[in-house]
C-alpha positions as CSV (number, residue, x, y, z in Angstrom):
1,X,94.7,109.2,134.2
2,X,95.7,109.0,130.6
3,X,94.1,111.8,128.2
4,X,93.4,110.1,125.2
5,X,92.3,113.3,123.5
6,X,95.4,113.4,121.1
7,X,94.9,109.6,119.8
8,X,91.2,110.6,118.7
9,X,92.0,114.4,117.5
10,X,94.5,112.4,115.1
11,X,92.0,110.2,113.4
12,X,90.0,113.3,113.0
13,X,92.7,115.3,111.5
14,X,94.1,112.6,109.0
15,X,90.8,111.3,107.6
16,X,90.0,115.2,107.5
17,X,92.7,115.3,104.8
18,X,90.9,112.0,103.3
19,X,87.6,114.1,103.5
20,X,88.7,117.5,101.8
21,X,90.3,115.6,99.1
22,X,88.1,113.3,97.8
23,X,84.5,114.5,99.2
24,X,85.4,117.8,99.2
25,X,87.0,117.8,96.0
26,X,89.5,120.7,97.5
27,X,93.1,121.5,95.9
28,X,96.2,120.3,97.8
29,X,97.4,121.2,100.2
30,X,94.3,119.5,102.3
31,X,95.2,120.6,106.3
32,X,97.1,123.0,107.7
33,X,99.1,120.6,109.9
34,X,102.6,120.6,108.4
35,X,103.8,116.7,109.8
36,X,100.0,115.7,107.9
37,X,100.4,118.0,104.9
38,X,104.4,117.1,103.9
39,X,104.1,113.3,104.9
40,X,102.8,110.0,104.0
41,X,99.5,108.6,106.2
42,X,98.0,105.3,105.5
43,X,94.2,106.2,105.6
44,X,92.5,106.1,108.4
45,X,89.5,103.2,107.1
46,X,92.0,100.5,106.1
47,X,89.4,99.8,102.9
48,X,90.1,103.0,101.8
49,X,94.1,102.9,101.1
50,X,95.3,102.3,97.5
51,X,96.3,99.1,98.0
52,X,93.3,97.6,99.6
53,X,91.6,99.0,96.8
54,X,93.9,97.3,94.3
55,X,93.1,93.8,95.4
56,X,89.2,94.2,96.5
57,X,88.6,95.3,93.2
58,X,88.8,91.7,92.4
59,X,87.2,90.0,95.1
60,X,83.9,91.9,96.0
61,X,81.0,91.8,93.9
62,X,82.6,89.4,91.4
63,X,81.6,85.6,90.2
64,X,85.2,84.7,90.8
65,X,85.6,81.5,92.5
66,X,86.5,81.8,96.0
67,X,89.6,79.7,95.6
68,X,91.0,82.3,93.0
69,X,90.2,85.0,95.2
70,X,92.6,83.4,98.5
71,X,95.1,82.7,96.1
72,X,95.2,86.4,94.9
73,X,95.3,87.7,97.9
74,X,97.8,85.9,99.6
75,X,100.0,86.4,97.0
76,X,99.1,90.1,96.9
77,X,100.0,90.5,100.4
78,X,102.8,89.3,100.7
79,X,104.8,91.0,97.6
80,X,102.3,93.8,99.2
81,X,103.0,96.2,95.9
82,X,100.6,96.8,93.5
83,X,103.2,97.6,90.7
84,X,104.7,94.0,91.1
85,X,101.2,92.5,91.5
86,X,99.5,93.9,88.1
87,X,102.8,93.8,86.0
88,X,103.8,90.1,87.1
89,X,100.1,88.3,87.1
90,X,98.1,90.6,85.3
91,X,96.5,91.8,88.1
92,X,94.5,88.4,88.8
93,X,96.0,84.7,89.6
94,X,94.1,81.4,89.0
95,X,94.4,78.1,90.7
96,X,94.2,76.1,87.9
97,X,96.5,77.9,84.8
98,X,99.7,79.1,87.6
99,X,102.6,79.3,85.6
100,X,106.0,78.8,87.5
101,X,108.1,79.8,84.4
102,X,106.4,82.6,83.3
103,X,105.9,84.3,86.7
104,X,109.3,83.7,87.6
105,X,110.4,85.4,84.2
106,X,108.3,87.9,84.5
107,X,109.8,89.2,87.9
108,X,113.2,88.8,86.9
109,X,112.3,91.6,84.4
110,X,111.2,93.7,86.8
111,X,113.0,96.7,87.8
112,X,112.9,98.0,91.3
113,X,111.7,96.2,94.4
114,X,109.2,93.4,94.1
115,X,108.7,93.5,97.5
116,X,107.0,97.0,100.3
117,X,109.0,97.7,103.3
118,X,105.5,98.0,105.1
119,X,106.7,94.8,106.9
120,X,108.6,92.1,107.0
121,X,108.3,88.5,105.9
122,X,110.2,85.2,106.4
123,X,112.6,84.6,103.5
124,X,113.5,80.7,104.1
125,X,113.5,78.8,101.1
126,X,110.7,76.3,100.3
127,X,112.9,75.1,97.4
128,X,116.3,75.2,98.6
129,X,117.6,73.4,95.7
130,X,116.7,75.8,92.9
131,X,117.6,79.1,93.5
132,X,117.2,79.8,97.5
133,X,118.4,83.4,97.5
134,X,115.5,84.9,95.3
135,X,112.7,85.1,98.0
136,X,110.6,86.1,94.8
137,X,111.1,82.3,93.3
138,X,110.7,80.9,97.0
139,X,107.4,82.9,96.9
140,X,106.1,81.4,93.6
141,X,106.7,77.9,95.1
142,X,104.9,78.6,97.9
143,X,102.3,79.6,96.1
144,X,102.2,76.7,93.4
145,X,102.5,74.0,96.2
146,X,99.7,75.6,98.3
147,X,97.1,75.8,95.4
148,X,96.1,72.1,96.2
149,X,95.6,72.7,99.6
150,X,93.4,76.2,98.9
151,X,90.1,74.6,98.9
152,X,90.3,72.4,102.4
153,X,91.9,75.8,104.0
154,X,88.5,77.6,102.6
155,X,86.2,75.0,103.8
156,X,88.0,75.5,107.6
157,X,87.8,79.6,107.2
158,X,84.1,79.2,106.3
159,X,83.4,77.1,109.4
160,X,85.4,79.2,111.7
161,X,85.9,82.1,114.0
162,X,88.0,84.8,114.0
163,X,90.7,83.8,116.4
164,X,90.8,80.7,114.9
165,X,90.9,82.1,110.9
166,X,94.1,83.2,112.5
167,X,95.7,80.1,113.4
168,X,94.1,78.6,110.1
169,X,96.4,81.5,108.0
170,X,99.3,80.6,109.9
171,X,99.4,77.6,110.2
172,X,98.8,76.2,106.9
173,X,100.4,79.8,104.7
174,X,104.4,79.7,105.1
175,X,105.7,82.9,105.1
176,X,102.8,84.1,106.6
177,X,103.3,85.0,111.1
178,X,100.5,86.5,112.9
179,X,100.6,89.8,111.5
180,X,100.8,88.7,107.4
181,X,98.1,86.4,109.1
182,X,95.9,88.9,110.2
183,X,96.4,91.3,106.8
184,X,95.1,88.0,104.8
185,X,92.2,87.7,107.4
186,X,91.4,91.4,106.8
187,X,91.1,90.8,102.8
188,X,89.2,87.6,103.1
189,X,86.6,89.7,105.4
190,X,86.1,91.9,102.2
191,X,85.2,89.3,99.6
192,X,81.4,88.9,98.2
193,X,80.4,87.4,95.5
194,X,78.1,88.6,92.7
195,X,75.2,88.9,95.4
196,X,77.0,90.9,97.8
197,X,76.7,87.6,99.6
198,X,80.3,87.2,101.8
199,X,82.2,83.4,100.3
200,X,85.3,83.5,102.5
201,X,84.7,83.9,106.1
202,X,81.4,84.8,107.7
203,X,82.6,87.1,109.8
204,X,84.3,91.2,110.3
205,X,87.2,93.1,111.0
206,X,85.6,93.7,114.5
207,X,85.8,90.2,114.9
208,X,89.6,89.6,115.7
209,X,93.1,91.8,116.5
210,X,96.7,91.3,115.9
211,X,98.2,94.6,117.7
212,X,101.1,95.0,115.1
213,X,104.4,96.4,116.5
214,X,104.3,99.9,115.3
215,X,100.6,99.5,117.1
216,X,102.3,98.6,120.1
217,X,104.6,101.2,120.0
218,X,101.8,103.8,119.7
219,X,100.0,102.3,122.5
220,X,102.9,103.1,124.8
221,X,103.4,106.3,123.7
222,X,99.7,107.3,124.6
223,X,99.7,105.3,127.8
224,X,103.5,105.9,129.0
225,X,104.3,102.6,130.0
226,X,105.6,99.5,128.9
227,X,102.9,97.2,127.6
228,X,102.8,93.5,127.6
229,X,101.1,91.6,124.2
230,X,97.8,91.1,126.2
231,X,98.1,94.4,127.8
232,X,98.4,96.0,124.3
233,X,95.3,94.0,123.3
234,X,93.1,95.1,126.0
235,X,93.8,98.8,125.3
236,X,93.1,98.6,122.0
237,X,90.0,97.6,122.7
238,X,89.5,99.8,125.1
239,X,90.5,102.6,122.9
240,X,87.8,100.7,120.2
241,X,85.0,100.9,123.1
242,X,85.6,104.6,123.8
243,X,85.2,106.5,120.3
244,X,81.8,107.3,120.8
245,X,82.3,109.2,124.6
246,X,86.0,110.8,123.3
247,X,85.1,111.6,119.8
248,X,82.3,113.5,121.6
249,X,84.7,115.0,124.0
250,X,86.7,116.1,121.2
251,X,83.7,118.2,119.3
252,X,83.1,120.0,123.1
253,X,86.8,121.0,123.5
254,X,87.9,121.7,120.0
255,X,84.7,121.7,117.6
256,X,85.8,118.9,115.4
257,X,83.1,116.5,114.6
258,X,83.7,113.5,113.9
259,X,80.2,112.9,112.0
260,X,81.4,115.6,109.7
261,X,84.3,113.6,108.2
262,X,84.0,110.0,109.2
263,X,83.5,107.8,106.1
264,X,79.7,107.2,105.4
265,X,79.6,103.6,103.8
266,X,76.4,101.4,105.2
267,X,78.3,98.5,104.7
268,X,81.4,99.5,107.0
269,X,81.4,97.0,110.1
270,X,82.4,99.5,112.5
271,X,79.3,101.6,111.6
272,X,79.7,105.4,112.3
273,X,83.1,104.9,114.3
274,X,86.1,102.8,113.8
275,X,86.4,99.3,113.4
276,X,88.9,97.1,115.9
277,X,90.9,96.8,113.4
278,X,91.2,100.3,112.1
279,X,91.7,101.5,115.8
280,X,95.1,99.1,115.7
281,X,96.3,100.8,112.7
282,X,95.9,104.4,113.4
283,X,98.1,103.7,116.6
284,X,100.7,102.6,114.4
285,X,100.2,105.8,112.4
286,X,99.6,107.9,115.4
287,X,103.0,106.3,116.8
288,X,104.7,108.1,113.0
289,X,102.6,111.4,114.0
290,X,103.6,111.6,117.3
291,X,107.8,110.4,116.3
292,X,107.6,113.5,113.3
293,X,106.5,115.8,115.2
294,X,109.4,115.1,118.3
295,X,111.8,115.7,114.9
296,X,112.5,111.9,114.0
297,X,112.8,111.6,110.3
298,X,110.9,109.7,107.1
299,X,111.8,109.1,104.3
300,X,108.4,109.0,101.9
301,X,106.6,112.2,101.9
302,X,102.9,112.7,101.5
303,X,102.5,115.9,99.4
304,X,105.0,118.6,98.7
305,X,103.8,122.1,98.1
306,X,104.4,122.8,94.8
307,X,105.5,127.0,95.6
């Protein structure tokens, strides 16, 4: 049988890190664990990473129109940097003032990449007449020609569930395959409006999965075998089922409690453990752990001691 021991005694360890720094209030360097302490994680709590932060800020809690808030964050998701994102639109897009020109001048100014490596996204041109190479311009028209179409695709996400938000995202957002799909999905679960009162979808990250590939790839490496797409699906959830009975486990064996650390927000769906969705992406993250400490290499690193 499969010890799952090391999956869970990694979410502990890297939202320790998240825990010491900014409950905690300690100095750097926040664990002991070298691969955590001299490389990049995402957090644990997908709400609690800086760029989820950077587009929430402007969809929960806020009187902007629901339409506004879709079109922000599909565009934000699929640049997926929050550099290119405040200096190109000012941080916030509306439906009804998009400029074509101005964006498109706007990232031509821009130095650097416009777009993260975090993953990938189809690059065919929408356009193919005006400047096909430039996936940034094929993005703005993409954008401009799927503004009319924003407020029937809301009215479907308000109506639906989560498998079928899904197929609603990609179907009807190009560029966008199942895991872009899902990201998008994620956001839209976020958004309330002045009332706290949820104007997207009426439903939670627990509510659907897209097992990502790095996911996948962490799944195999904790179970040891090959893993078909449904296959990978049902461990996740099983993995999701059994924090409560292994995060236990894991406070017998080693002392580390997960009550201690976890992140203590009432309005977290996954209440005190992880959410379906935040179990998916700590297997991609646990698949990085698991790769840098066998000696693989990265390239980004997460804090460098300053002696």
């Amino acid at each position: 049988m499969t010890d799952l021991i090391s999956f869970y005694e990694f979410i502990y360890d890297r939202q320790n890190v998240w825990h010491n720094r900014f409950v905690l209030n300690r100095p750097a360097p926040w664990t002991d664990d070298a691969i955590l302490r001299d490389f990049r994680f995402c957090n644990v709590y997908r709400e609690l990473d800086g760029g989820t932060l950077a587009i929430t800020r402007h969809i929960t809690g806020s009187d902007i129109a629901p339409v506004d808030k879709l079109l922000n964050i599909i565009a934000y998701r699929i640049f997926n940097r929050r550099d290119t994102f405040e200096r190109t639109f000012n941080g916030l897009l509306h439906a009804d003032s998009f400029d074509f020109a101005h964006y498109e001048s706007r990232l031509d100014a821009l130095d650097g990449p416009l777009f993260s490596n975090a993953y990938l996204i189809a690059s065919h041109p929408v356009h193919p007449e005006y400047r096909p190479h430039d996936k940034h311009v094929q993005v703005l028209f993409m954008l401009r020609d799927l503004i009319p179409d924003l407020p029937k695709i809301l009215d479907r996400l308000g109506t639906s569930d989560g498998a079928t938000g899904l197929k609603i995202i990609e179907q009807n957002i190009p560029f966008a395959g199942p895991f872009l799909a899902g990201q998008i999905l994620l956001d839209c679960t976020y958004s309330r409006d002045a009332k706290g009162v949820a104007d997207i979808v009426p439903y939670t990250s627990n509510d659907f999965l897209v097992v990502g590939p790095g996911a996948h790839w962490g799944l195999e490496i904790l179970f040891g075998s090959k893993l078909s797409p449904d296959a990978a699906n049902a461990r996740c959830r099983e993995l999701h089922a059994a924090q409560e009975i292994e995060f236990e486990r894991l406070r017998q064996l080693t002392g580390k409690d997960w009550d201690d650390v976890r992140w203590k927000n009432p309005d977290y769906p996954g209440g005190r453990y992880l959410s379906l969705h935040d179990i998916q992406n700590s297997l991609c993250e646990y698949r990085k752990y698991t790769r840098l400490t066998s000696g693989a290499k990265a390239k980004r690193r997460y804090y460098k001691p300053s002696n």
